[in-house]
Structure formats: C-alpha cells, structure tokens
N, C-alpha and C positions, 0 to 999 in steps of 0.2 A: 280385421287386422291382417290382410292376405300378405303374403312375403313369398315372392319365389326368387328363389335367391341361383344363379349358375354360376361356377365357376369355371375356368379353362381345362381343368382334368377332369370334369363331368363327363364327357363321354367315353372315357374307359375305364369306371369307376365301378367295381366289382369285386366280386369274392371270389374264391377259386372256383374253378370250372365244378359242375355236377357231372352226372355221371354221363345226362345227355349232352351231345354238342352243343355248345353255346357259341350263338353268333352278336357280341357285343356292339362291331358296327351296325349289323343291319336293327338292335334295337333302338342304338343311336340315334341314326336316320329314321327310323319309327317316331319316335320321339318329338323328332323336331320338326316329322308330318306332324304329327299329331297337336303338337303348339299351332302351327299356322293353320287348320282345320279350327281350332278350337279360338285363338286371338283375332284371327284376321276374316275368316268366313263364317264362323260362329254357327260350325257344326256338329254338331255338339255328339253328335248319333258317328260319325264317320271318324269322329277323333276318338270315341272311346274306342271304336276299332282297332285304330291303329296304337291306341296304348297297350292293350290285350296284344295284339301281336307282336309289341315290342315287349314284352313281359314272356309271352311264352318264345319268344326267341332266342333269349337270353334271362331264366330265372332267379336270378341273382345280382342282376343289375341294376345298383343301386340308386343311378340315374331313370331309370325307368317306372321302378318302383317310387321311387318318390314324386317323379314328376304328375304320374297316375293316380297317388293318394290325393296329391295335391286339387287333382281333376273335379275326382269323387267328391273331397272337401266342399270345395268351390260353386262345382255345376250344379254336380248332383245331390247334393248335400245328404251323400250316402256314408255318413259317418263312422257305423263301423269297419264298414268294409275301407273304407279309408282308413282307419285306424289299423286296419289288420295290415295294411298296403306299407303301412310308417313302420311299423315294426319289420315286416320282412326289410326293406330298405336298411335300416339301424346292422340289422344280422347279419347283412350280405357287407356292410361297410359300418363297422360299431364306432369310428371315429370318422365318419367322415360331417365334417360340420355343417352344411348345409341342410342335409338330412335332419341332425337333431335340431339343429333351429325351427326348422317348420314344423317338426314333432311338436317343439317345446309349446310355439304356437297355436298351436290343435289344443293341446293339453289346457292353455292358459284359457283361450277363446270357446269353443267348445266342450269340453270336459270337466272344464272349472276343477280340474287335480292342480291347484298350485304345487304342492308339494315338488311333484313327478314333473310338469313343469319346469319350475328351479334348477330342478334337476339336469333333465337337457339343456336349458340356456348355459346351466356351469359347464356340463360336459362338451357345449359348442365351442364356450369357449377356448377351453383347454385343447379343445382338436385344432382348433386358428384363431391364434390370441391375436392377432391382426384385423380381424373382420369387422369394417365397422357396421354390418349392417346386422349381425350378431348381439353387437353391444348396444346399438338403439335398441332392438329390440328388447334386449332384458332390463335397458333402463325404464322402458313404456312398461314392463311388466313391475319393476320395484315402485315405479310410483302410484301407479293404477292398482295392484293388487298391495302387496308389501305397506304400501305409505313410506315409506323408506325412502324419505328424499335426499337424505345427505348422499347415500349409495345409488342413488337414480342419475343424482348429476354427477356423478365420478363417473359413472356409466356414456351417459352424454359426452362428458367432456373425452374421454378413450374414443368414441365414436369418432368425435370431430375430427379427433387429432390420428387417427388411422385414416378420413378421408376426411378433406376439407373441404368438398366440393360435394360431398352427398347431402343431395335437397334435401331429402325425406328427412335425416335425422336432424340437421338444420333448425330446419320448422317444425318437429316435436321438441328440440331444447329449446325454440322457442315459444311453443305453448307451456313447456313448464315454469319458464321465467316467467311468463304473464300469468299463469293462472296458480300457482305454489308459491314461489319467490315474490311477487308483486312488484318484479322488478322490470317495471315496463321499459325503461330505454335500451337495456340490453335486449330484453326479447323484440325491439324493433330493429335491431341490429342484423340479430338472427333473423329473423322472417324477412330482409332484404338482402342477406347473404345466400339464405336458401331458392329466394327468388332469382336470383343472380346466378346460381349456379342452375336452376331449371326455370326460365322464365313461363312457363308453361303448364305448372305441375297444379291443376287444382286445388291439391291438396292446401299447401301453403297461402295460395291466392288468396283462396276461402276466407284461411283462418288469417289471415293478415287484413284481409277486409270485416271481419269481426272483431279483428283488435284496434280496427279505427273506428268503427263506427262505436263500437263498448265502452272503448279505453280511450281513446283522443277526443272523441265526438266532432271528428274531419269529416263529416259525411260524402264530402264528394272523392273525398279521394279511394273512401269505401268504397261510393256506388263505381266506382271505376274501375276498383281490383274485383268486386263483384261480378262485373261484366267479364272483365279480363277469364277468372273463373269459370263463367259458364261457359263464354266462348271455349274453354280448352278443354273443359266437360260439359257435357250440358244436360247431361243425366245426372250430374251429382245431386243427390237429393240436398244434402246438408247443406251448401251451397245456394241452391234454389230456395230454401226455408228462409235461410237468415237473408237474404237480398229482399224475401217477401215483407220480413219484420221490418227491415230498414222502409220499405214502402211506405207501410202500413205507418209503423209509427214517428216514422221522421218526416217524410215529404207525404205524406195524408194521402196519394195515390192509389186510393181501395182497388181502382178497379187493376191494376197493373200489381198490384198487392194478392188480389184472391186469382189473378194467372198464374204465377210463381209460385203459391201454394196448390195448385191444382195441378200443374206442372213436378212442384217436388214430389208429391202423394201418389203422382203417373208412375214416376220412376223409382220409386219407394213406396208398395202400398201399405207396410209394415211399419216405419221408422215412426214410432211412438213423439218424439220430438216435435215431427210437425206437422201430425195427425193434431194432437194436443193446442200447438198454436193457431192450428186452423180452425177448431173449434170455438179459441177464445175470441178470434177474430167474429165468426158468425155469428157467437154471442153479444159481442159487445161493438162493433161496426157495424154486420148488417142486421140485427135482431134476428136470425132467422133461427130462431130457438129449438126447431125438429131437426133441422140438418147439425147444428151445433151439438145437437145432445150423440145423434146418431155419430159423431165426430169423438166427441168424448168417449164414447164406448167403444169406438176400433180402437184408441187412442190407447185403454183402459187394458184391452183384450191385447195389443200389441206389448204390451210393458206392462205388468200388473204393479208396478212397484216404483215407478215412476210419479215421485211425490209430485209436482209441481201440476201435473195433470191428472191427479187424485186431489189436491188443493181447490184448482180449478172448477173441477166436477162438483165437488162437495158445494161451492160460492153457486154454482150455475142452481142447483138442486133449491138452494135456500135460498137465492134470491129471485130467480124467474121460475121456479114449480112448487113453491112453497114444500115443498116435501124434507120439514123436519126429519123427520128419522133415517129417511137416505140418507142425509148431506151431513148427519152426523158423524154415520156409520162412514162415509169419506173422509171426513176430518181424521178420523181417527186413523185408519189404515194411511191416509197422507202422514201423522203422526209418526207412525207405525216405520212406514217406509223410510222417513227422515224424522228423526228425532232435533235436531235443528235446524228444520227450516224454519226461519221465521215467519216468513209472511202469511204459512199454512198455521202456524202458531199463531200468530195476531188473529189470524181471520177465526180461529175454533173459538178463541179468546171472544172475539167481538159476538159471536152465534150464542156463545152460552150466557154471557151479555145480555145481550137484548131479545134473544128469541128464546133460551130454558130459562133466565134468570136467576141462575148458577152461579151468584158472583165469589164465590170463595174457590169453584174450578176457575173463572173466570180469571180471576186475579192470577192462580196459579200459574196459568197459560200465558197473559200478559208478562209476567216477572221470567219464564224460560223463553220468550220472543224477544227480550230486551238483551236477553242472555245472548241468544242467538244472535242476533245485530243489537248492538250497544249505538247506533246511527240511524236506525227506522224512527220516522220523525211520523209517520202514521201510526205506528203502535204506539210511542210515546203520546201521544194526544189522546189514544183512544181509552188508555190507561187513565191518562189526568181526568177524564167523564167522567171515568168509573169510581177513583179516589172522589172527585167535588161531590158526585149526582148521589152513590151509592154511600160510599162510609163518610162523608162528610169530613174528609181527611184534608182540609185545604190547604196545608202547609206543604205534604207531599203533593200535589195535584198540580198546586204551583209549580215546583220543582221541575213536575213530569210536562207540564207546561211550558217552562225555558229549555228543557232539553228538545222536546219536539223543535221551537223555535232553532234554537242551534242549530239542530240536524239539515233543517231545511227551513229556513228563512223565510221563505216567498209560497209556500203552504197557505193557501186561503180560509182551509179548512179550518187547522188551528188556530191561526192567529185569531179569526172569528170568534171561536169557542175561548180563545184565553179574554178578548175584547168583555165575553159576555160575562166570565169569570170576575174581572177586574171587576166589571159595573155593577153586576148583582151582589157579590161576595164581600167586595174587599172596600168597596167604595171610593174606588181610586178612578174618578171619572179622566182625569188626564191621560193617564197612563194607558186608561180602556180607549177613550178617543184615538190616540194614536195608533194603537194595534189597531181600531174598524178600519183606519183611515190604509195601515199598511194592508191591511186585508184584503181590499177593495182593490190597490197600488197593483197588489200581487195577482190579484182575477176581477176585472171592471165588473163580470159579470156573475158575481158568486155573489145568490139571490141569497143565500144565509144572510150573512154580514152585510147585502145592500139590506134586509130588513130591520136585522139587532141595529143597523145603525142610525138609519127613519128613526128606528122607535124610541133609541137616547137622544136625536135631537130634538126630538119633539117631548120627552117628557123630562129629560133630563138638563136639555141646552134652553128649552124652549124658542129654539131657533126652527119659526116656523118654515120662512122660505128654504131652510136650505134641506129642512124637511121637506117638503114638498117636491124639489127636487129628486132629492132621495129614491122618495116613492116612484115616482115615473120611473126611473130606472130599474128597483126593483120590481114593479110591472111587465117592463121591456125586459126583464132579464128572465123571470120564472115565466114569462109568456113563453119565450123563447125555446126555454128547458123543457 
C-alpha cells in the first residue's frame, strides 16, 4: 500500500532550529538526490547516503526524515528504524499531513496497530481536510480493516470530490463498487474515469481487466487492458497472474499461461496468490504433481492463512497423494482461516463423505457451504448424494436436486445424478429421460450419463439401436478420459 505523497511546502518543512546549524535547503537538495538515486538509477547504497546526509544536515526536517523512513520502509524493509524515522518526522512537524498519512500507513500495513493507525489517518486529516489522497487512503483502510463501508464511501466520495482526476482513488472507489456494493455499472464508470485520468497506471489497467474478464466475461477487451497493463508495468506481479488465469482458463493457451505465471513468480517470488494458482495449474493442466506440491508449500509458507490455497492443498493431498490425515489437517486450518468459504466447505463436506464416512460431520459442512453460497450448484448436488445414497431422505434430495439444477442449468454432473435419481427412485422414466438427454446436451462427452443412459435404453426403453449407439459413444468418450 506504498504512498509518498509531496506537497509544495515540503522542502521547508521543519521545526525550530537545534542548537546545531541547520541547513534546511542543502537537506532539501539531499533529498531530492536521494529520490533520483533511489527512483531512477536504482541505487539503493548511494541514496541511503544521501538521506543520512540530508538528516544530519538539518535534524529536524521533517521532509527528510520522512522521505527516509519511507526509504527504510520500502527498500530496506528496516522497520523499526523506519518507525523511529516517522516518529522523529511527526515531532519536528506534529501537524504536518503528509507525514502522518504514511505513518498511518506503516501503522495499518506493517504494524497491524489499527487503533494508532486511525489515529493518524484522523489526525491527517485534520492537519488538510483537502487532501484527497489522505481520504483514499483511510477509505482503503475503513473497508479493509474497519468493514465499514458506509464510512469507506463517504471517504471515497470526499477523495473524488477534493480531486477528480486522481487515478489511484478512482480505481479503488472502483474496486469497492465492484467488489462491496456489487454495483457493477458504476464501478465500470469509475475504472474508465480513473483510466482516463492516467491512461497508463497499471494499477487500474489490471483491475479493470479483471473486472471484465470476472464480471462482463468480454474477454478480449480484458486480454487487451491486460496487455495494455503490463506494457506500463511489466513487473506487476498481480497483473501477470490474472492475464495467466485468463490464458489458462479462457483461451486454453497453457503454454503462454505457465510464462505469465513464471513471469509473475520472477517478479514476486512471495505473492502467495499466484504461487497458489500456479500450483493448481501444475496440478490440474500439466499433472506435474512434484513441482505443484513444491508450489503449494511456498504458496503455504508465503501466506499461512490464505484459505483458497490451504483448500487447494488439502484437494491436491486427498486426491493425487492419498494422504488422508494431511488433507484433513488442510481442510481444517483452510476452515480455520475462512470460516465461509464455501467451496473449502463443500470439498471438507465431500472428504468426510466419501473418504472418513463421517456423514453427520458431512452433512454438517454441506448445510454451512450452502450457508456460505446459497448458488453453488456443485455442493447442492453433492449434498442431494448424500440425502438419496446415505439417509435415504428422497424428498429433500430432490429438493437439493432442483436447486443444483437452478443454480447451474447445464451442469453434466447433476443433472446425470438427478436422471439416475428420477429412474431408480422415483420411477418417473420421462422425466429421468429428459434430464440423461439434457445431460448429454450440457457435455456430449460426460461418460457418467453417456452410461446411465445406454443402460435405461436398453433395460428400460428397450430401445436397442439407440443403445447401441449410446455405447460407442460412451466407449469413445471414457476412452478418451
């Protein structure tokens, strides 16, 4: 969440003199070596130099000391000593805003002190109720930390309306419409206003090309702000990740898919995100099941608490290394970490299902995964198994039956499973007909329901040719699997 924020009276922005001469221009000019060593030549050894020199130049200046913590923060990720740098800074200047903004920022980001935090964001404000880049930032902090979203977009909307051309807040009030509010046409608003005001800024690129490829499913006009994206970074890790997913899962492009993640991982060898999806890729596109595991575990070790890649782990553990007791012990700390996720809920649901046969946990986990998404048309199905196979509950089973259907219509999977329900259960051979026939409709090659459905024309229809047919298909189909 980096913010350096300068204003126009930054370079004479100090406390009273000390006892030694203080020379405030030459720390000035320290300084703003010191920026061009560190932004532009990327010296990183020559700029702390010149920040040291601009600090003992002038010990009390407040532009220097701050820009310095900032350094520390950043480069060096020498924390306290940057924290000691924010404090002198604050002392030598207690109101000047700048300062406690990127205090507040340390505090929020690093320190995890919301309290002290809050603190400075309030106190920023009050030192320059004007700032908008003050008020984005403590709105990213009420909705992020706080949850506080009525006060996060009052924040926003002060931001905008103190500048209406700053990108960056922009394209955060438009990731909170898209992703808080669910108010997509506005936040496509935003995210072309904020592009409009910095046609160039990663940031938004990004995330505007993740809100079409997510939220519109325009794929090209994604892979185009994608591109647009990296062209203007092309170290963005985040950026490189999600372009690799759009590969991967929309234009099936593996091999231009695992350069993008090899690519993001280059310039981010940390970012748990897409460590995580790189893994699921190796898993599940290229089988390469050592390098995917060894993926999983930076993944793991980068973020311990990153449910979606403790989910992941725990699926890989139980279905390619058979190692119950691992994939358990995932489940549960993926639990642990998100208490509603569902799909880590479906899948603990389906483990203690079919591999402890647990089904009174089982059930348990299916009824908080439905909780969790009221629209998962996989867990609804996986549940209806469990009601027909297990408690012999056919009335809810049905139920949880047509809701899967609802959710997701063209699901192979269930309508299969409801087809065979109708046939064996209920003895409503029309009704089961039509579901094989939509099943089949929904995946020509989903050898389940090309079988269950051979096996009712021929015992049920006694319609041998069309059995017959049938079979070849399902032949050709599980050959193929």
């Amino acid at each position: 969440m980096g913010i350096s924020i300068r204003g126009s009276s930054d370079s004479g922005a100090r406390a009273a003199s000390s006892s030694t001469p203080a020379d405030p221009v030459m720390a000035s000019s320290l300084v703003d070596y010191a920026l061009l060593l560190k932004s532009v030549r990327r010296d990183y050894d020559r700029a702390e130099e010149m920040y040291e020199r601009a600090v003992e130049a002038d010990p009390n200046h407040a532009y220097s000391l701050r820009e310095y913590a900032y350094f520390l923060q950043y480069v060096r990720h020498n924390y306290d000593r940057a924290e000691e740098m924010y404090n002198r800074a604050i002392e030598a200047d207690p109101n000047h805003a700048n300062s406690l903004v990127v205090y507040a920022a340390f505090l929020h980001g690093v320190r995890r002190d919301y309290d002290r935090a809050e603190e400075m964001y309030k106190r920023a404000i009050e030192a320059n109720p004007r700032h908008a880049g003050i008020f984005g930032n403590y709105a990213v902090f009420l909705k992020s930390v706080r949850r506080d979203y009525d006060r996060a977009e009052e924040m926003y909307k002060r931001a905008i309306e103190a500048d209406p051309d700053h990108a960056r807040n922009l394209g955060r009030y438009a990731d909170f419409l898209y992703e808080v509010r669910g108010d997509y046409d506005r936040a496509e608003e935003m995210y072309k206003r904020a592009i409009e005001a910095d046609p160039n800024q990663a940031y938004n690129l990004g995330n505007y090309a993740h809100f079409l490829h997510g939220v519109r499913g325009d794929y090209d006009r994604a892979e185009e702000m994608y591109k647009r994206a990296i062209e203007a970074d092309p170290n963005r890790a985040y950026n490189l990740g999600n372009y690799a997913l759009l590969l991967e899962t929309v234009r099936g492009d593996y091999d231009r898919a695992e350069e993008m993640y090899n690519r993001a991982i280059e310039a981010d060898p940390n970012q748990a995100y897409n460590l995580g999806n790189y893994a699921h890729f190796l898993h599940g596109v290229r089988g390469d099941y050592d390098r995917a595991e060894e993926m999983y575990k930076r993944a793991i070790e980068a973020d311990p608490n990153r449910a979606y890649n403790l989910g992941n782990y725990a699926a890989f553990l139980e279905t390619v290394r058979g190692d119950y007791d691992r994939a358990e012990e995932m489940y549960n700390r993926a639990i642990e970490a998100d208490p509603n996720h569902a799909n880590n809920l479906g899948n603990y649901a389906d483990f203690l299902y079919q591999v402890r046969r647990d089904y009174d946990r089982a059930e348990e986990m299916y009824k908080r995964a439905i909780e969790a998404n009221p629209r998962h048309a996989g867990i609804f199905g996986n549940y209806a198994l469990l009601l027909e196979t297990v408690r012999g509950d056919y009335d809810r089973a049905e139920e949880m039956y047509n809701r899967a259907i609802e959710a997701d219509p063209n699901r192979a999977y269930n309508l299969g499973n409801y087809a065979a329900f109708l046939e064996t259960v209920r003895r409503d051979y029309d009704r089961a007909e039509e579901m094989y026939k939509r099943a089949i409709e929904a995946d020509p090659d989903h050898a389940y329901s090309l079988r269950k459905y051979t096996h009712f024309l021929q015992y049920v229809r006694h319609n041998y040719d069309r059995a017959e047919e049938m079979y070849r298909r399902f032949i050709e189909a599980d050959h193929g699997k």
